[in-house]
C-alpha positions, 0 to 999 in steps of 0.5 A: 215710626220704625221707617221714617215716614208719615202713615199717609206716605206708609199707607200709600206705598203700601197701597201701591204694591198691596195692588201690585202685588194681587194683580199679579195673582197673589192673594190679599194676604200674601199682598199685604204681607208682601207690600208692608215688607216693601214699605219697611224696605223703602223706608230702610233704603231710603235712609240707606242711601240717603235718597227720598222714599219715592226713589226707593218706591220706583225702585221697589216696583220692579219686583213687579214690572220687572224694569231693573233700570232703577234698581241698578242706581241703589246696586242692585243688578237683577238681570235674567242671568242673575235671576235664573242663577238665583232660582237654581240656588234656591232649588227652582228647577225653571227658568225665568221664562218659563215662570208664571208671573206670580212666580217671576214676581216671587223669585224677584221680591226674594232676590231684592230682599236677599240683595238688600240685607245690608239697608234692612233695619237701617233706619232703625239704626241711624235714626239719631243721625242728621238725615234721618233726623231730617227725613223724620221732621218732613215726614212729621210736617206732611203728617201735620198737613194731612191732620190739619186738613182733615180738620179745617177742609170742613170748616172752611169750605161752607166760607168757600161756597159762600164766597163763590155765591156770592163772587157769582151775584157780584157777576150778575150785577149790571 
């Protein structure tokens, strides 16, 4: 509710960087605390440029991958000239290069947390605006999708193995 999206979208995204982030070498703590950040974040810059929440997911996995090419359409331009520069403000006395990959992965989530504060707690704020009113309801239909098949999936699909019996008998027939 605080970023605009249907849990089954939060829990996904989460999922997603939750992963990301430990096959990268973080623990499963530092992981989740990491991915629910992110999945805030997307939800705020969602709502701040006025894109959808998958943009700002592909957009938020180059903390991981390190491809920036998404990243530069929200306006944040992470090259290694930045983030080296970045590194030395923050006292890291290395390069990029000469970082492991948890830490390129640190030093990057830093950098895009420190890139987007203006997007941070966005949604919160304009939530009684139009789009987010819009992006609230889509959310709340696939939350009501996700509930409705949850609860009729079980009920239908005896009728559907019935059918297929007997779908199968009508092809026997001579």
């Amino acid at each position: 509710d605080a970023y605009g999206l249907a849990e089954g979208t939060a829990l996904d995204v989460a999922a997603l960087f939750g992963d990301m982030a430990t096959a990268m070498g973080f623990s499963e703590r530092e992981a989740a605390k990491m991915s629910t950040t992110l999945v805030g974040l997307a939800g705020d810059l969602a709502s701040f440029k006025n894109i959808g929440i998958d943009q700002a997911q592909t957009a938020l996995k180059a903390i991981f991958t390190g491809e920036t090419e998404s990243l530069k359409n929200l306006g944040i331009v992470m090259t290694q000239a930045n983030l080296n520069a970045y590194a030395l403000a923050q006292g890291i006395n290395k390069t990029v290069q000469e970082m492991t990959q948890a830490e390129q992965v640190s030093l990057r989530y830093n950098y895009v947390m420190d890139m987007t504060r203006n997007a941070q707690g966005d949604f919160a704020r304009t939530s009684g605006g139009a789009a987010n009113t819009m992006r609230v309801f889509q959310e709340s239909i696939k939350e009501l999708g996700a509930e409705f098949g949850e609860n009729l999936i079980p009920m239908i699909t005896p009728l559907i193995k019935d059918l297929t019996d007997f779908v199968k008998k009508l092809g026997d027939m001579d």
